[in-house]
C-alpha positions as CSV (number, residue, x, y, z in Angstrom):
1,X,11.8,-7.2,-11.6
2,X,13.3,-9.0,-14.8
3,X,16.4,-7.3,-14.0
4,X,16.2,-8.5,-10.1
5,X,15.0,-12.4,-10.7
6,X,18.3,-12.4,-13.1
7,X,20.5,-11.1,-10.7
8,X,19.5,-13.5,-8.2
9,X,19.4,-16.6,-10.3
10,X,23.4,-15.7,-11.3
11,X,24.2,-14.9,-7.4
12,X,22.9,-18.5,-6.7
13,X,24.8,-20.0,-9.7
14,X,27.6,-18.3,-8.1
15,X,27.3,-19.0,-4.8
16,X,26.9,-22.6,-5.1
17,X,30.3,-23.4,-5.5
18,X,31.5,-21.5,-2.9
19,X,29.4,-23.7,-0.4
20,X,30.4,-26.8,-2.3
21,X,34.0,-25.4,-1.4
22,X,33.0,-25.0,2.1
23,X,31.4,-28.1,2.1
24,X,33.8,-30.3,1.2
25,X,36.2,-29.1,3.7
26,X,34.4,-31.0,6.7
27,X,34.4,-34.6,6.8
28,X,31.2,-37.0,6.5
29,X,28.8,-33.9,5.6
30,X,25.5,-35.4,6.2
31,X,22.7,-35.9,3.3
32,X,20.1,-33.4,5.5
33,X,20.3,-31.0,8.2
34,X,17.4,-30.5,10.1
35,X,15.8,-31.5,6.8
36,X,17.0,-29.4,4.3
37,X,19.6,-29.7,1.9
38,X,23.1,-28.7,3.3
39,X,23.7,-26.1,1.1
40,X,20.1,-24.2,2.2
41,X,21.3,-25.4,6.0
42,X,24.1,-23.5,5.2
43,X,22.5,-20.0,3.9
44,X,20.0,-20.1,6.4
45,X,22.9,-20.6,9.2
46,X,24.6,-17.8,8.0
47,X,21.4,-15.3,8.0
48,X,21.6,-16.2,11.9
49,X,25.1,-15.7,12.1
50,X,25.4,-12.5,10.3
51,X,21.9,-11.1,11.0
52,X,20.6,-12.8,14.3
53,X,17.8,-13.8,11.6
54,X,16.0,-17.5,12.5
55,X,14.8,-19.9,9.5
56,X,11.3,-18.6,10.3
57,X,12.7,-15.0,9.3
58,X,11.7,-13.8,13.1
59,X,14.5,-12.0,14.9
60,X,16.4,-14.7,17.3
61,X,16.0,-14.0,21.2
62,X,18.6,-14.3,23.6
63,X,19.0,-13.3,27.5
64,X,21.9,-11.2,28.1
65,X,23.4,-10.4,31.9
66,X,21.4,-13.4,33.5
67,X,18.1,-11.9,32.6
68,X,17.7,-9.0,29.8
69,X,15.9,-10.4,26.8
70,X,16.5,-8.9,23.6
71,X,16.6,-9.2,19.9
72,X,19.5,-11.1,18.4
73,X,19.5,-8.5,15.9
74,X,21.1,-6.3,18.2
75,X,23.6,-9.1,19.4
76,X,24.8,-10.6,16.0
77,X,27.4,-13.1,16.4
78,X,29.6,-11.5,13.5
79,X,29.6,-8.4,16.0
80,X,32.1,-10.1,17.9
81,X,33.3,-13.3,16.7
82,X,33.8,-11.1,13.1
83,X,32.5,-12.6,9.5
84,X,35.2,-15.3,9.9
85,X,34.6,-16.3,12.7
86,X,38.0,-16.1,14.4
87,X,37.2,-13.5,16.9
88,X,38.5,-10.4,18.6
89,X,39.2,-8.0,21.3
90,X,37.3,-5.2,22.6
91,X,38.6,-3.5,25.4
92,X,39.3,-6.2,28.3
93,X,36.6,-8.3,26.4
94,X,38.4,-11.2,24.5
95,X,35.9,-13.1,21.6
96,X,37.5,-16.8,21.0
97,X,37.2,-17.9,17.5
98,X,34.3,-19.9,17.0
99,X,35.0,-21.6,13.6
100,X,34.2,-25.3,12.7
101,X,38.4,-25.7,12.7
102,X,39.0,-24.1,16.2
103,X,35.6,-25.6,18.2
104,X,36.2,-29.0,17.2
105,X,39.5,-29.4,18.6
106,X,40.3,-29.4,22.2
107,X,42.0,-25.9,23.5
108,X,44.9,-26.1,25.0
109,X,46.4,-23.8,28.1
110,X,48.1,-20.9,26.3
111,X,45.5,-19.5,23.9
112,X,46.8,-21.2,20.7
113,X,50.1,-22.2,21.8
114,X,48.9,-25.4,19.2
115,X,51.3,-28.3,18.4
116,X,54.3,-27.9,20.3
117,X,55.4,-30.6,22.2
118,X,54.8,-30.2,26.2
119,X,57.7,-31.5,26.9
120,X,58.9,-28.3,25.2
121,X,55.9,-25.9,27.3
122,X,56.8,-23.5,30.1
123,X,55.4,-25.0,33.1
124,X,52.8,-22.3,33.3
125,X,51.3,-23.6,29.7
126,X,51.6,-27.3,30.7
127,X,49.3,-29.6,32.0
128,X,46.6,-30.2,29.8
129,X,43.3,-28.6,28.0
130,X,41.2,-26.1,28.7
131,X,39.0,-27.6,27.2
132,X,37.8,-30.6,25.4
133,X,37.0,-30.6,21.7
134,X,32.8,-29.6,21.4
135,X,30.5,-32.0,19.9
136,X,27.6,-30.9,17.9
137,X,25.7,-31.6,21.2
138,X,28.1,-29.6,23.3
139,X,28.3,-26.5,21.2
140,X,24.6,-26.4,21.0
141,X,24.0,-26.4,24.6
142,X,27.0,-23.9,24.6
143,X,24.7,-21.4,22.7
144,X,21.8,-21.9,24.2
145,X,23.4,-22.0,28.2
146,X,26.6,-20.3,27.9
147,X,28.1,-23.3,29.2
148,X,31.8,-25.0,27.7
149,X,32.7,-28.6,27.1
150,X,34.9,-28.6,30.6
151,X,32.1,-26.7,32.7
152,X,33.0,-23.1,31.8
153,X,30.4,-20.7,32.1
154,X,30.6,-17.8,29.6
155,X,31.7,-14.0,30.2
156,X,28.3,-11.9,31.0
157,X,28.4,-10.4,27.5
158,X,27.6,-13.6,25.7
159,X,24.3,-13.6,24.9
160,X,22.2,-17.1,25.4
161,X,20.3,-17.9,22.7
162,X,16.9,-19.2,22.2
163,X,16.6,-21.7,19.9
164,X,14.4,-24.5,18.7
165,X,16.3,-28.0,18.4
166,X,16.1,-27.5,14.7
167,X,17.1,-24.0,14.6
168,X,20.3,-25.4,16.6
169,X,21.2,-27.8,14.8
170,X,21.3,-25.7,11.8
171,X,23.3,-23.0,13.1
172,X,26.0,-25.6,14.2
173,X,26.1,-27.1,10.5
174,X,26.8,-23.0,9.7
175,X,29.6,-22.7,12.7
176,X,30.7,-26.5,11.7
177,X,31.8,-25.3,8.1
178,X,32.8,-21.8,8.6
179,X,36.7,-20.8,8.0
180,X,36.7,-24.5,7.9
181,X,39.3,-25.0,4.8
182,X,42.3,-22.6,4.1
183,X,41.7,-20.4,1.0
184,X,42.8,-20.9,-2.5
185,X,45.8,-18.9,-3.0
186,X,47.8,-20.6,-0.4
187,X,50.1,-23.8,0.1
188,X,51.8,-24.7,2.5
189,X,55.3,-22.4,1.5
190,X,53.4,-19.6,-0.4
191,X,50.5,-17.0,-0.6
192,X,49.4,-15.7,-3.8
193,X,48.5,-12.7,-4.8
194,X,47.7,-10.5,-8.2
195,X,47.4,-6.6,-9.2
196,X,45.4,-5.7,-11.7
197,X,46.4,-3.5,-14.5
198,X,44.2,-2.0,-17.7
199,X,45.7,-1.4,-21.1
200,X,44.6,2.0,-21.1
201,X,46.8,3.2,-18.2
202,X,49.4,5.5,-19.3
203,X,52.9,3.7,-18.9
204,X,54.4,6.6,-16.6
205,X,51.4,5.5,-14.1
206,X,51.6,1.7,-14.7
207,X,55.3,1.9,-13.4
208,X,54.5,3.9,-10.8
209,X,51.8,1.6,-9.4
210,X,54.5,-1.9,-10.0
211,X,57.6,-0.8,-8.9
212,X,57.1,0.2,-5.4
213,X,54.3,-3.1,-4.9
214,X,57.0,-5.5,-6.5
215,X,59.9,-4.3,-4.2
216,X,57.4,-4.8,-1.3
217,X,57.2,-8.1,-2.4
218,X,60.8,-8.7,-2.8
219,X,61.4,-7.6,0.4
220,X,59.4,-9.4,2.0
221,X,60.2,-12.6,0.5
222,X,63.7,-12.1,0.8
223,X,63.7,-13.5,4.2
224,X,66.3,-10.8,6.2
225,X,65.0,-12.7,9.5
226,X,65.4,-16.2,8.2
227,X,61.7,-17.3,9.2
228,X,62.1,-20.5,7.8
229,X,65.0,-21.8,10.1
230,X,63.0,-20.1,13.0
231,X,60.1,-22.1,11.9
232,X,62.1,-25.4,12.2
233,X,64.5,-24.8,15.3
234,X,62.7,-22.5,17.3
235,X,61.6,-22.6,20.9
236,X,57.5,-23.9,22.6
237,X,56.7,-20.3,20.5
238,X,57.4,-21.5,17.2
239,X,54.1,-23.2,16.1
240,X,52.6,-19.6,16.5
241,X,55.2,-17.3,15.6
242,X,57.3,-18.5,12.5
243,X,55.2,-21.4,11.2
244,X,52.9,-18.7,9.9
245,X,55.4,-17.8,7.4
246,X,54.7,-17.8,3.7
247,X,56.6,-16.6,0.9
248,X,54.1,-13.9,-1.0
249,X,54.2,-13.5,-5.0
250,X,52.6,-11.2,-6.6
251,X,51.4,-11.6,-10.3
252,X,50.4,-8.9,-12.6
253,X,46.7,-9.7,-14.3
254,X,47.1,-7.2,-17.6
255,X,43.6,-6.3,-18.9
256,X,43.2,-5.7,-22.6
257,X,40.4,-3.9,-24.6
258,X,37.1,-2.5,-23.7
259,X,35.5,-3.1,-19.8
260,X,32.8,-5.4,-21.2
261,X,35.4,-8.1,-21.7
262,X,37.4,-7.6,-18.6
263,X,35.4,-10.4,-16.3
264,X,36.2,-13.0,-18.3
265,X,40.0,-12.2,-18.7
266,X,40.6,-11.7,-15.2
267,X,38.4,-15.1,-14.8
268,X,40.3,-16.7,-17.3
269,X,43.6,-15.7,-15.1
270,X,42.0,-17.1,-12.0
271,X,41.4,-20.4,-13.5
272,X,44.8,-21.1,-14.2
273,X,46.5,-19.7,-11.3
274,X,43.8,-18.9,-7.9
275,X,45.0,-16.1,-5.6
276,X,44.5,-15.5,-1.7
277,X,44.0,-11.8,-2.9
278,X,44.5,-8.8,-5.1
279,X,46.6,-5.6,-4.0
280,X,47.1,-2.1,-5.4
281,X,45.9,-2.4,-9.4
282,X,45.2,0.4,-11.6
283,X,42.6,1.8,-14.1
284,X,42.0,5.3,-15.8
285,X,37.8,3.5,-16.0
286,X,35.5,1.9,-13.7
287,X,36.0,-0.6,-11.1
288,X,33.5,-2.0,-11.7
289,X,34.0,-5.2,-13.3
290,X,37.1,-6.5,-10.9
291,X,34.6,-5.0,-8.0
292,X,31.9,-7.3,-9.2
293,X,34.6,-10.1,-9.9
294,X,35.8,-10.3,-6.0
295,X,32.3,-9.8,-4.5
296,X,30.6,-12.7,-6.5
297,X,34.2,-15.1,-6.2
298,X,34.9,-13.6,-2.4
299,X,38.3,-12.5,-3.0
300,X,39.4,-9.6,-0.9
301,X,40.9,-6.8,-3.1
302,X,42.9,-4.1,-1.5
303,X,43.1,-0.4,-2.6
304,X,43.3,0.0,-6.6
305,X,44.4,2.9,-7.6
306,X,41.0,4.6,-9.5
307,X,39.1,7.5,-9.6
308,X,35.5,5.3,-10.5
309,X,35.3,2.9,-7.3
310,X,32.1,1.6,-6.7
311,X,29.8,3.4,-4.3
312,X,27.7,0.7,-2.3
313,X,26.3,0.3,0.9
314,X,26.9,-3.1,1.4
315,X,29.7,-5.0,-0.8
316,X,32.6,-6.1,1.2
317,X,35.4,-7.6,-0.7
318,X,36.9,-4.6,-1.9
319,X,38.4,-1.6,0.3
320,X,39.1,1.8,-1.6
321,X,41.5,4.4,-0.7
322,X,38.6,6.6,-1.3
323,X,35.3,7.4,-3.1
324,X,37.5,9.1,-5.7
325,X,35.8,11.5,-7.7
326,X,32.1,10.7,-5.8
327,X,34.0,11.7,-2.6
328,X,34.0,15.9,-4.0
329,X,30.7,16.3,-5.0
330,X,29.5,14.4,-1.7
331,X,31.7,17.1,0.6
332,X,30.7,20.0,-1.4
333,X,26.8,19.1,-0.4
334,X,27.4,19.0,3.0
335,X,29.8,22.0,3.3
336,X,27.1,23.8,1.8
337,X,24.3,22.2,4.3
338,X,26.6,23.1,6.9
339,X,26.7,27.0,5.9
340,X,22.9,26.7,6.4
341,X,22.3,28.8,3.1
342,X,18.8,29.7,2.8
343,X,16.4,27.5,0.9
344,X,15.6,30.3,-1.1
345,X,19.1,30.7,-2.7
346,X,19.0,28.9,-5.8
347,X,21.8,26.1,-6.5
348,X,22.9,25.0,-9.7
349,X,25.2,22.3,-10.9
350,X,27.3,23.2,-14.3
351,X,28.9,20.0,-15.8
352,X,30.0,18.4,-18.9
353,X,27.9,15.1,-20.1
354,X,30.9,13.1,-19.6
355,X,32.0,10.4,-16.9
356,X,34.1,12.6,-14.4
357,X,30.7,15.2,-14.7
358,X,28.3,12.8,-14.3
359,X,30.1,11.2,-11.1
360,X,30.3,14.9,-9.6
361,X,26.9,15.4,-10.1
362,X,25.1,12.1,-9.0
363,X,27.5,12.6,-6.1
364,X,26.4,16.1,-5.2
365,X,22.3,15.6,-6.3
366,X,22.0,12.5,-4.0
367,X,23.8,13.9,-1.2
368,X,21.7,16.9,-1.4
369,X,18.5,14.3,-1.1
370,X,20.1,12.4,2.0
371,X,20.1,15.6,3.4
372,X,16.9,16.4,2.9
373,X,17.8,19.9,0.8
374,X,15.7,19.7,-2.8
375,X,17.5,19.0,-5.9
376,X,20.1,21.6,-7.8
377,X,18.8,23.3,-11.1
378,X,21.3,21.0,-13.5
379,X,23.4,22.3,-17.2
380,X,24.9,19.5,-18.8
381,X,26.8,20.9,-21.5
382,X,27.8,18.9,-24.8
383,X,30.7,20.2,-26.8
384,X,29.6,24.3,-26.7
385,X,32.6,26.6,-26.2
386,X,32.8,28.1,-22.7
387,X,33.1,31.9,-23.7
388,X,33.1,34.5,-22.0
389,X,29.3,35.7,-23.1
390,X,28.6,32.3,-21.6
391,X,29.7,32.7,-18.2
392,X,27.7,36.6,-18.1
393,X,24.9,34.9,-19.5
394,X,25.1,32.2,-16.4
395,X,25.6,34.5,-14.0
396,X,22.6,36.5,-15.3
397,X,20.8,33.8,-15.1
398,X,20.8,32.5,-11.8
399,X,21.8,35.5,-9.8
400,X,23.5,35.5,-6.4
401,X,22.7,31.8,-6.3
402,X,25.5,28.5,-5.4
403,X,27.1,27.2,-8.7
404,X,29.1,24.3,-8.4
405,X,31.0,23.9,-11.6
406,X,31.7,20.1,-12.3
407,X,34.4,21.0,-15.0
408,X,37.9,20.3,-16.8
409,X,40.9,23.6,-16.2
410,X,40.5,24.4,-20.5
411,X,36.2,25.0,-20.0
412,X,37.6,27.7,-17.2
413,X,39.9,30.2,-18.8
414,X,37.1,32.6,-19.0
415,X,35.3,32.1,-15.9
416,X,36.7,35.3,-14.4
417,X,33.3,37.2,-16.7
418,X,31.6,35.3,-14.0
419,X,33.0,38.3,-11.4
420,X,31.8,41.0,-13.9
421,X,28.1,41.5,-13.2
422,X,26.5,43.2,-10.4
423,X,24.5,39.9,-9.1
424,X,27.8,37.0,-9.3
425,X,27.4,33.9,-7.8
426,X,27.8,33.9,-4.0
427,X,29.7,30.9,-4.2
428,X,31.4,28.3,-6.6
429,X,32.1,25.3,-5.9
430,X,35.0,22.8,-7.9
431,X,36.8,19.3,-7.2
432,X,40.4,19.7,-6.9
433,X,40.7,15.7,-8.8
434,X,39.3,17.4,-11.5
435,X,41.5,20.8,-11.7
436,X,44.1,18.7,-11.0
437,X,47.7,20.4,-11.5
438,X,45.6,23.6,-12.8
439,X,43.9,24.1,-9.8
440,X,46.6,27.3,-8.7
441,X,46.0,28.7,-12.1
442,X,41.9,29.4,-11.5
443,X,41.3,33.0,-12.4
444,X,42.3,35.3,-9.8
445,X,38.8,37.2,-9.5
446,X,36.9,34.4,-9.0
447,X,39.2,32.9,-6.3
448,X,37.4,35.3,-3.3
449,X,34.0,33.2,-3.9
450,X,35.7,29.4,-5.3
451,X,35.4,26.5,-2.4
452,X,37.4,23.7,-3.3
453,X,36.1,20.3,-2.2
454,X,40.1,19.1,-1.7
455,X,40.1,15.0,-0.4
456,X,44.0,15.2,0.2
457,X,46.4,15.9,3.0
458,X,47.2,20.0,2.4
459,X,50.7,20.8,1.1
460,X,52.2,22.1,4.0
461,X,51.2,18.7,6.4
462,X,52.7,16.7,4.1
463,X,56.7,16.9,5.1
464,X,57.3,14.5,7.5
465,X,55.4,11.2,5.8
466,X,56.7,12.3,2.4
467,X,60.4,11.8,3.9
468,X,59.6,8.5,4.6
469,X,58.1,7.0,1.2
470,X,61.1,9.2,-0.6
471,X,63.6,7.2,1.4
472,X,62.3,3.9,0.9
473,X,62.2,4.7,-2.9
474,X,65.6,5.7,-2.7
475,X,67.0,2.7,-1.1
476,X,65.3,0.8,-3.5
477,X,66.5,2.5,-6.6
478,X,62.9,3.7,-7.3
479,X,62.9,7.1,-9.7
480,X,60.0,9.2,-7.8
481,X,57.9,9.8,-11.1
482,X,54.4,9.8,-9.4
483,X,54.6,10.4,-6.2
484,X,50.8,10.0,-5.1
485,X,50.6,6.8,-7.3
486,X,54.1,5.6,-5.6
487,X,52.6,6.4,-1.9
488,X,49.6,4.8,-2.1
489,X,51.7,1.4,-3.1
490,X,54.0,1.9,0.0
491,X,50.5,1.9,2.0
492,X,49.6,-1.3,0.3
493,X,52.4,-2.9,1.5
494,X,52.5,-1.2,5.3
495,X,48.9,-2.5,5.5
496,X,49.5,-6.0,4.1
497,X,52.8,-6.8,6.7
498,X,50.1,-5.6,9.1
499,X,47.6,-7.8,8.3
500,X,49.8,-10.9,7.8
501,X,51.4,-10.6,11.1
502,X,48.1,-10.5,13.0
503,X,46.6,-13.3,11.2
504,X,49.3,-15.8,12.3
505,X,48.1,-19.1,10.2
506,X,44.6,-18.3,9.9
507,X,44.8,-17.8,6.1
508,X,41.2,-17.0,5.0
509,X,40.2,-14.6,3.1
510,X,37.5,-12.9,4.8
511,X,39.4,-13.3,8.4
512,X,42.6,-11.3,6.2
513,X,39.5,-8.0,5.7
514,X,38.3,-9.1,9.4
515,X,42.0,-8.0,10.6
516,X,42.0,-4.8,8.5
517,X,38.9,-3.4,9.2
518,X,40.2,-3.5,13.0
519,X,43.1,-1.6,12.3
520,X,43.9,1.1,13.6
521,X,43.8,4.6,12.0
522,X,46.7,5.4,10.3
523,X,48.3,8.6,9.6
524,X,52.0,7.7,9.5
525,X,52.3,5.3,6.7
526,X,49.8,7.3,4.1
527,X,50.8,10.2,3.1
528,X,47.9,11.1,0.1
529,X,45.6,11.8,2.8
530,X,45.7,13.3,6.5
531,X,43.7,10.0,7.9
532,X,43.0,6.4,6.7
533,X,40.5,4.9,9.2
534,X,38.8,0.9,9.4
535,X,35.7,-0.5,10.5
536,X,33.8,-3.7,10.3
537,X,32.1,-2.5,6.7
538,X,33.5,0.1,6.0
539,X,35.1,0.2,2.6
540,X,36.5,3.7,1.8
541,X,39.4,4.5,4.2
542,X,39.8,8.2,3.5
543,X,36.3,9.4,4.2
544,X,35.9,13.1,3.3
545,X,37.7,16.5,2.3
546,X,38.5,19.9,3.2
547,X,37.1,22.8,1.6
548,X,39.7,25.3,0.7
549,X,40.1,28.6,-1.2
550,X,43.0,29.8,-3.1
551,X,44.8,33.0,-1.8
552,X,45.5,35.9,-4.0
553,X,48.5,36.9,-5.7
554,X,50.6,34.6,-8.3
555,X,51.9,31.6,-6.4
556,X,48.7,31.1,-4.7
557,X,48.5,28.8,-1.5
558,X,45.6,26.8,-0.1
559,X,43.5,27.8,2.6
560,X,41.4,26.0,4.6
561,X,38.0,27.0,5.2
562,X,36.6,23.7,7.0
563,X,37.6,21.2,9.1
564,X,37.6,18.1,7.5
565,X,34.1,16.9,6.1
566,X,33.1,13.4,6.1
567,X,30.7,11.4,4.9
């Protein structure tokens, strides 16, 4: 409880400067709104926006289709205008922004054709609004009747809300200031970004991660379709098309000494030089401190390289490649549930008390408790020798039963005694991550009953996408030295042109992870894994594994015994 009431007194102290921010992007704020204080006004507003939850904390009702009443729970605004407010398509169903910036002014024919003369319009565009800037009056009878400035009656699928006058008024304060004020990070020629990088990282890695996100940067900076002439000479497009155009620069954020002290270097960066966003970064530790960092200051962060993301339900700034480490232990479980091994088979979990063994087996425990199965008899081992008599002396105790061994290549050089006795395990289970490069060099007579949880794309799928990032290395003058680093950086900067392009001039931050999580799956541009798929929420792209075993013979190859598991 200590630990919760401090938690929340620090998430207010943080918060309140991110209304202020908001705040002081509208003009003439008023004292009150519907008698609270604007910052309250405006948590409240979001809770209705995000969670179709009133001030009174009862669901909001609306009528959808003329006359179905429902719960706005089920029909949350952010479901289709998105967390910034800027909208979206679904099928033939287009959502208009409905942000304090866009509502206020009038709309004019064109969807968004905004600021070029009409002299300069095709006819078809000319001749006037759409509609008229809304009024706090107009957009509150707009949610409550489905009815537009000009007359416009809204598509079916727009639920009308009920709402008290007060309850109105306070969710047009929340609409009033939301995506009101362009993020810090941006000026009118540039966006700003920084990667994150920890002392520890071995300098064969750290280059690996720069070089390819640097010449992304270059690149795109360098101008090869002269955007900025466009911008000023172009045709009635130009507004929408090339005024969008910002240089991006990228600064590196170097992290020195233990964890503990990272917030406040990476704070101390921020405060002299605010960024629209982090991309790529690296660590050998925990996430965990830049994670916390971009939830509490709401700065999207976009696929660090790390084994130790954080695994949460509901944080949002930060999207993962994957679960890392978490990810193997997860797949083994429910590989295992899906073999529908009898509860009376016993299962045991063999790790070292270190981080990667503790990961693997939280990872595997709670999985094993989401899916209802009981938890795994558990060994952590200190610094004992893995001998040979130890392995017999495992296998003797838990005969026949499911072993998943959470350990380093050096603990399994004598593994294969586990094949010697009459009751062996029936199955073993290991995370490739952690074998690593050793993971062809497992003991040949335990490979007939090892199941690999493997979270990459197999060997042999690879060809085609690894052509691709090797050739853009090449042009670039890039040495391949780590490939998977390398790739995943390429990805970085795929997914960032893709995101830039679609958000035009909106530069917020939370309409820039609004645009990504509605991307579609890609399989070209990644090559460390088969898929990468988005979602509003969703926050680790790749989202599962294969099982595999390892054939026979010296050069082993992998073979897959699953489809792809996910979580």
């Amino acid at each position: 409880m200590v630990a919760r009431s401090f938690c929340a007194v620090l998430l207010s102290a943080l918060l309140l400067p991110a209304l202020a921010v908001s705040l002081q992007a509208a003009e003439a704020q008023p004292s009150t709104v519907a008698g609270l204080p604007p910052g309250e006004a405006l948590r409240l507003g979001e809770r209705m926006y995000r969670d179709g939850i009133l001030p009174s904390g009862e669901p909001m009702m609306a009528v959808v289709e003329g006359d179905i009443t429902v719960e706005g729970t089920m029909f949350t605004c952010i479901s289709c205008h998105l967390r910034s407010g800027l909208g979206s398509n679904e099928g033939t169903v287009f959502t208009p922004p409905t942000n304090g910036a866009k509502l206020y002014k009038p709309l004019p024919h064109g969807q968004g054709v905004i600021g070029s003369p009409e002299a300069k319009l095709p006819k078809e565009y000319a001749g006037g609004d759409v509609r008229p800037a809304y009024t706090d009056k107009t957009l509150a009878a707009a949610l409550m009747a489905g009815v537009d400035p000009a007359g416009r009656k809204f598509d079916y699928v727009m639920p009308r809300y009920m709402l008290s006058d007060r309850d109105a008024e306070i969710m047009v304060f929340y609409l009033k200031n939301l995506s009101a004020a362009i993020s810090p990070g941006v000026t009118d020629t540039t966006l700003r970004f920084a990667t994150v990088i920890t002392e520890e990282v071995p300098p064969k890695d750290r280059d690996a991660m720069i070089a390819p996100l640097e010449a992304y940067f270059r690149d795109r900076t360098s101008q090869s379709r002269h955007q900025e002439k466009r911008a000023r000479h172009g045709g009635p497009f130009r507004e929408e098309m090339y005024s969008s155009y910002r240089k991006i620069v990228l600064s590196r954020w170097e992290l020195k000494g233990a964890p503990e002290t990272w917030r406040g270097q990476v704070e101390e960066y921020y405060g002299k030089e605010p960024v629209f966003a982090l991309a790529g970064g690296i660590t050998t530790r925990s996430w965990e401190p830049i994670h916390r960092f971009c939830e509490e200051r709401k700065i999207p962060c976009i696929f660090p390289v790390t084994d130790y993301p954080v695994i949460a339900d509901s944080d949002w700034y930060t999207l993962y490649f994957s679960k890392g480490l978490y990810q193997e232990g997860e797949a083994a479980a429910r590989y295992l549930r899906s073999e529908e091994i009898p509860e009376t088979v016993p299962v045991v979990q063999v790790f070292r008390n270190t981080r990667e063994g503790r990961v693997l087996a939280e990872a595997f425990r709670e999985t094993r408790r989401k899916l209802g199965l009981g938890p795994p008899e558990e060994r952590m081992l200190s610094d004992e020798p893995l001998t040979p008599a130890f392995w017999r002396a495992l296998a003797d105790a838990y005969p026949s039963a499911v072993v998943a061994l959470w350990l380093p290549p050096k603990d399994l050089a004598d593994a294969a005694a586990l094949s010697e006795g009459a009751k062996r395990p029936a199955m073993l289970f290991m995370a490739a991550s952690l074998l690593d490069a050793s993971l062809y060099t497992l003991p040949e007579q335990i490979r007939p009953f090892t199941y690999i949880a493997y979270p990459y794309r197999l060997p042999q799928e690879k060809h085609r996408n690894k052509l691709v990032v090797e050739n853009w290395l090449k042009v670039r003058n890039i040495p391949v030295t780590d490939f998977a680093i390398q790739s995943k950086m390429y990805f970085v900067g795929w997914m960032l042109s893709e995101a830039l392009m679609m958000m035009q001039s909106d530069f917020y931050r939370d309409y820039f992870l609004d645009v990504i999580d509605m991307a579609k799956d890609q399989t070209y541009a990644i090559v460390t894994y088969p898929r990468v798929s988005f979602g509003p929420g969703q926050r680790y792209a790749s989202k599962g594994c294969y099982i595999v075993q390892l054939s026979g013979g010296p050069e082993p190859e992998l073979v897959r015994k699953s489809e792809w598991v996910i979580h």
